[in-house]
matplotlib code that plots the C-alpha trace (Angstrom):
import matplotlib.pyplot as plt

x = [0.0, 1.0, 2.2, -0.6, -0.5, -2.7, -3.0, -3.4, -4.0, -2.1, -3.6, -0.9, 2.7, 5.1, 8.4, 9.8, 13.6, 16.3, 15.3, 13.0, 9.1, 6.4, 4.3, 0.8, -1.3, -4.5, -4.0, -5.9, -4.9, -1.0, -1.4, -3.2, -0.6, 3.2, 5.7, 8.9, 11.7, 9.0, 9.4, 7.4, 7.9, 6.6, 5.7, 4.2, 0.9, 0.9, 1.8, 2.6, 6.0, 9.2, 10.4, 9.3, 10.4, 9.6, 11.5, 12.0, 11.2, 10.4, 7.4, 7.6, 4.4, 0.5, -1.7, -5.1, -7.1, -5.3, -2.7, 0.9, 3.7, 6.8, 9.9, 12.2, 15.1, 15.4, 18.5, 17.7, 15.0, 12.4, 12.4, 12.2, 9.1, 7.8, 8.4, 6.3, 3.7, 0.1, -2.9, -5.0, -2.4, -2.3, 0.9, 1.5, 2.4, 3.6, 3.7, 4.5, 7.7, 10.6, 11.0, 10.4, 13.0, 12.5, 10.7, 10.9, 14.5, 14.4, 16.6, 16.0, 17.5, 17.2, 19.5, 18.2, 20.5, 19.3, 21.4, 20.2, 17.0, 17.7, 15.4, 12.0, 12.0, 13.4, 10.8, 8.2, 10.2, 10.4, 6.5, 6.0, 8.7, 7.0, 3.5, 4.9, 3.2, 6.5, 8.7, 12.3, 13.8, 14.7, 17.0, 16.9, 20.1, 19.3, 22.0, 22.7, 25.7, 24.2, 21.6, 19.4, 18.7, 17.1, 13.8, 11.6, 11.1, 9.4, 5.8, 6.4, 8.9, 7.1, 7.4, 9.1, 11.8, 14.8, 16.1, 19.6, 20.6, 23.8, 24.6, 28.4, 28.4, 26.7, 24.0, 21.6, 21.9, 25.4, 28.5, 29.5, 28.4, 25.9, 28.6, 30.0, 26.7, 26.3, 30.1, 28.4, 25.6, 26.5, 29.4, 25.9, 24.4, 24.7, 23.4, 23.4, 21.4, 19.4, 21.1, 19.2, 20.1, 19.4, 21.4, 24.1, 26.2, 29.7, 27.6, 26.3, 29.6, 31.1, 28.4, 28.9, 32.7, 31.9, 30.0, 30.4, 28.1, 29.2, 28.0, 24.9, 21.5, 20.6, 21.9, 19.8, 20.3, 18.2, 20.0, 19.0, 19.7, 18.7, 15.9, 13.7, 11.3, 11.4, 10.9, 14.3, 13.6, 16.2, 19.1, 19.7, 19.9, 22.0, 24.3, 27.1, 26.1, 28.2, 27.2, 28.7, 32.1, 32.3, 31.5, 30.8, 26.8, 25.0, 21.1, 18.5, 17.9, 14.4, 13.8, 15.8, 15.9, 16.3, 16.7, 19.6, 21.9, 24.5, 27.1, 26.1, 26.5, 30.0, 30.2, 33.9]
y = [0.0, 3.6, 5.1, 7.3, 10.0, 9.4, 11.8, 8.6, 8.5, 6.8, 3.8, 2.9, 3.7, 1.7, 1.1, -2.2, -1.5, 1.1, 3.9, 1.9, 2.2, 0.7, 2.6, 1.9, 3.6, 2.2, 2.8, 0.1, 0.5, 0.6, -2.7, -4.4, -3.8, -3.4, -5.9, -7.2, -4.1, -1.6, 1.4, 4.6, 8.7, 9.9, 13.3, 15.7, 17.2, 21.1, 22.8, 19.8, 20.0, 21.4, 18.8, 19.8, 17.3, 13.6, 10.3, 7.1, 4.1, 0.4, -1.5, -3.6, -5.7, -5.8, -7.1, -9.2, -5.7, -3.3, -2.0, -1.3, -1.2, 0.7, -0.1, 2.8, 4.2, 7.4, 9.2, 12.8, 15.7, 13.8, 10.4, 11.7, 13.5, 10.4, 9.0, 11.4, 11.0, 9.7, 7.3, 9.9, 12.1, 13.0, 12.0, 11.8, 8.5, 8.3, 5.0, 2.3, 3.0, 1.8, -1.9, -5.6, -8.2, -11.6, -13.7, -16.8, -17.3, -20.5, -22.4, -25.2, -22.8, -19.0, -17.1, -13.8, -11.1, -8.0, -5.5, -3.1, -0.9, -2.7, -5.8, -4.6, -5.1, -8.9, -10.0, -9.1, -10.8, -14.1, -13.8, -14.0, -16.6, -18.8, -18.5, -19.8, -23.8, -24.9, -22.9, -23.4, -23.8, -20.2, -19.0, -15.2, -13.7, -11.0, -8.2, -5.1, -3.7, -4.2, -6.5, -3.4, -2.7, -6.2, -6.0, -9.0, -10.3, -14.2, -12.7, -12.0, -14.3, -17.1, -21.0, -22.4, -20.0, -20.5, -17.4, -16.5, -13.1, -11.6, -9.0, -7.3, -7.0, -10.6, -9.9, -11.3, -14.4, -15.3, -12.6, -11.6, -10.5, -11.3, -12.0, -14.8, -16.4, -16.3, -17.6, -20.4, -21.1, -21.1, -23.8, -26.1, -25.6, -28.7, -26.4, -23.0, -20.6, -17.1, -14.5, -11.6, -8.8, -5.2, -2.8, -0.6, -0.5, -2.1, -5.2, -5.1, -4.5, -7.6, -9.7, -8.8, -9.7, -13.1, -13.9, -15.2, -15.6, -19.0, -19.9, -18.2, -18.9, -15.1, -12.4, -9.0, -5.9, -3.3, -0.3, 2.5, 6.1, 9.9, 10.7, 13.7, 13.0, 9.4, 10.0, 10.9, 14.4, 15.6, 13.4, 12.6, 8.6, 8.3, 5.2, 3.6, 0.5, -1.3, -0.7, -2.3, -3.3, -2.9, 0.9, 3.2, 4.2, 6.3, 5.2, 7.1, 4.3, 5.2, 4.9, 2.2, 0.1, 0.2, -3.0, -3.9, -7.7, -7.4, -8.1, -4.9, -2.7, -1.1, -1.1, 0.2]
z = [0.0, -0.2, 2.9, 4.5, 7.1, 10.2, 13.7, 15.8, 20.4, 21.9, 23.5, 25.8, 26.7, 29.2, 30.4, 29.5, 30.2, 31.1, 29.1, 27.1, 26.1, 24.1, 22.4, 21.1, 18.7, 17.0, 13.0, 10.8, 7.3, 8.5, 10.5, 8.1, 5.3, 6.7, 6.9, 9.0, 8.1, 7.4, 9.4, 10.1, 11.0, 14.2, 14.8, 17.4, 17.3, 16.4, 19.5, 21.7, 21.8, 21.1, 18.4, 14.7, 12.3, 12.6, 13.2, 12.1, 14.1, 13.1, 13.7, 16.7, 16.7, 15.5, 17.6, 16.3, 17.2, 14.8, 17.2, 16.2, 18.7, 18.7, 20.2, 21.6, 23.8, 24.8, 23.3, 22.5, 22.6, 20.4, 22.7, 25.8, 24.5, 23.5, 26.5, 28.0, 26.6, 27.9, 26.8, 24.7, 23.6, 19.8, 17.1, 13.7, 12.2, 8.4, 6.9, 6.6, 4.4, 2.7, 2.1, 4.0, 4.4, 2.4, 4.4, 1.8, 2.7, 1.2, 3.8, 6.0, 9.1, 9.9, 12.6, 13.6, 14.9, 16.5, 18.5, 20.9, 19.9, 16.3, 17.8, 16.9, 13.2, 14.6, 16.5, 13.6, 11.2, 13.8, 14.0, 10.5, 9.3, 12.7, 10.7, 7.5, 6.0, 6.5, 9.1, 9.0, 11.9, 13.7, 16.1, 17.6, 19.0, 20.8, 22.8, 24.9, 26.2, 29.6, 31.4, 32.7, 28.6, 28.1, 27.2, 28.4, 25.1, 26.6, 25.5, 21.7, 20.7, 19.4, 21.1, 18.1, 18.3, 20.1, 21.4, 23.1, 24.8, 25.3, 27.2, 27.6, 31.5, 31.8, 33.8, 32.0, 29.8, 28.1, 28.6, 25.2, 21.9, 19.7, 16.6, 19.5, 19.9, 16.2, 15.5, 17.7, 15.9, 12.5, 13.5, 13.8, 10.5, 8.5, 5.2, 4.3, 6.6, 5.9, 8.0, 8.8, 11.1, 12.3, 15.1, 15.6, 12.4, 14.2, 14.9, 11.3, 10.1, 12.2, 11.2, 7.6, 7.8, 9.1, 6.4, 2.7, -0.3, -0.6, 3.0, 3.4, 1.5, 2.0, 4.3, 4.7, 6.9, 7.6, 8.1, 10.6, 9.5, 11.0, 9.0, 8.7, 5.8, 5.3, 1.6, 0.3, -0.3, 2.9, 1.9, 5.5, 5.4, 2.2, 3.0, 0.5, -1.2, -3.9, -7.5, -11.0, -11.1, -7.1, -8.1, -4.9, -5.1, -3.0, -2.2, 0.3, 3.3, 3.1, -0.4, -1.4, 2.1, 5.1, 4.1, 2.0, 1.0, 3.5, 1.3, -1.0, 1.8, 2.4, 6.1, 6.3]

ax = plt.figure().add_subplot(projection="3d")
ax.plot(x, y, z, "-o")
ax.set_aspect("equal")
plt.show()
């Protein structure tokens, strides 16, 4: 569908982890068309606040009742508004936009790896590979620099997936780093897996580097970028991609992504 511009109310808002929130918003013609590594721009209501140009955040979950969830940490000015905000109170929602990963892999086994605030458009994309005919099978890394980040993910990760969390400090499930647990795992898979992952661009980057055509039945990022439009007219997400003859190309994240093959990307 084409993105569409809706002043939604919040129907809920919560704290899940340090500096963390859900979000909740009722909007029925995004929730009945987006898909895993779609993303959307908030913005405040005229007068509301002192932020004036929108973000970008990635859809989280859909629930059976048309409600969309959105993941977030609070980092600057526009996040800590939306953490303040209440049940009732009026935003802006754009979307959904950009593209959706591939969730026809085609392989018998799927490792998802997100990082950080990059595990929303995971645990949508585990959802909808789960309710496949035939489901491969799925395993969801999941890490933060520290075990006061985690976000209780036991609720909406589906049974059939078998999910691991890493933390840096240890404090919660196994000390390390999410390209260690998937080092780990891909030392088990007897064929070719789909790789699939989403958070800070280092991890990306490492995850990238461990990687090789050759060993992989697909492997797909998606790429998070300031935006302030969402519809490459600002130029603010524009990340390097390889082009012909290994040729440096520049692409809009929200145009032509934010999800991208991983080994088109030029992380360095």
């Amino acid at each position: 569908m084409k993105p569409v511009f809706e002043w939604v109310r919040v129907t809920q808002i919560s704290s899940v982890a340090e500096r963390t929130f859900v979000i909740a918003f009722k909007e029925p013609k995004s929730a009945a068309a987006l898909e895993p590594g779609q993303f959307c721009m908030i913005s405040p209501y005229p007068g509301s606040s002192n932020v004036y140009l929108p973000r970008p955040f990635s859809y989280f979950r859909v629930s059976a009742n048309d409600t969309i969830e959105i993941l977030f940490r609070t980092f600057g000015r526009a996040t800590r508004w939306m953490a303040s905000l209440t049940p009732g109170d009026r935003i802006g929602v754009f979307g959904p936009l950009g593209n959706a990963f591939n969730q026809h892999p085609g392989a018998e086994r799927v490792i998802l790896a997100g990082g950080g605030i990059g595990i929303p458009p995971i645990i949508l994309l585990a959802e909808s590979l789960s309710r496949l005919a035939n489901p491969p099978r799925i395993d969801l890394i999941y890490g933060e620099a520290s075990g006061s980040r985690v976000v209780d993910l036991a609720k909406v990760v589906p049974p059939r997936v078998c999910c691991q969390i890493t933390t840096e400090d240890g404090k919660i499930g196994v000390k390390g780093l999410v390209t260690e647990e998937l080092s780990r795992i891909l030392d088990t898979c007897k064929t070719p897996p789909a790789v699939y992952t989403c958070g800070p661009r280092a991890m990306m980057a490492a995850v990238a580097g461990m990687l090789t055509p050759g060993k992989v039945a697909l492997f797909e990022t998606a790429c998070e970028e300031n935006m302030a439009c969402g519809r490459g007219i600002c130029q603010g997400c524009v990340i390097p991609v390889k082009g012909e003859e290994d040729a440096t190309r520049y692409v809009c994240c929200c145009t032509e992504g934010p999800v991208f093959n991983g080994f088109e990307v030029k992380w360095d």
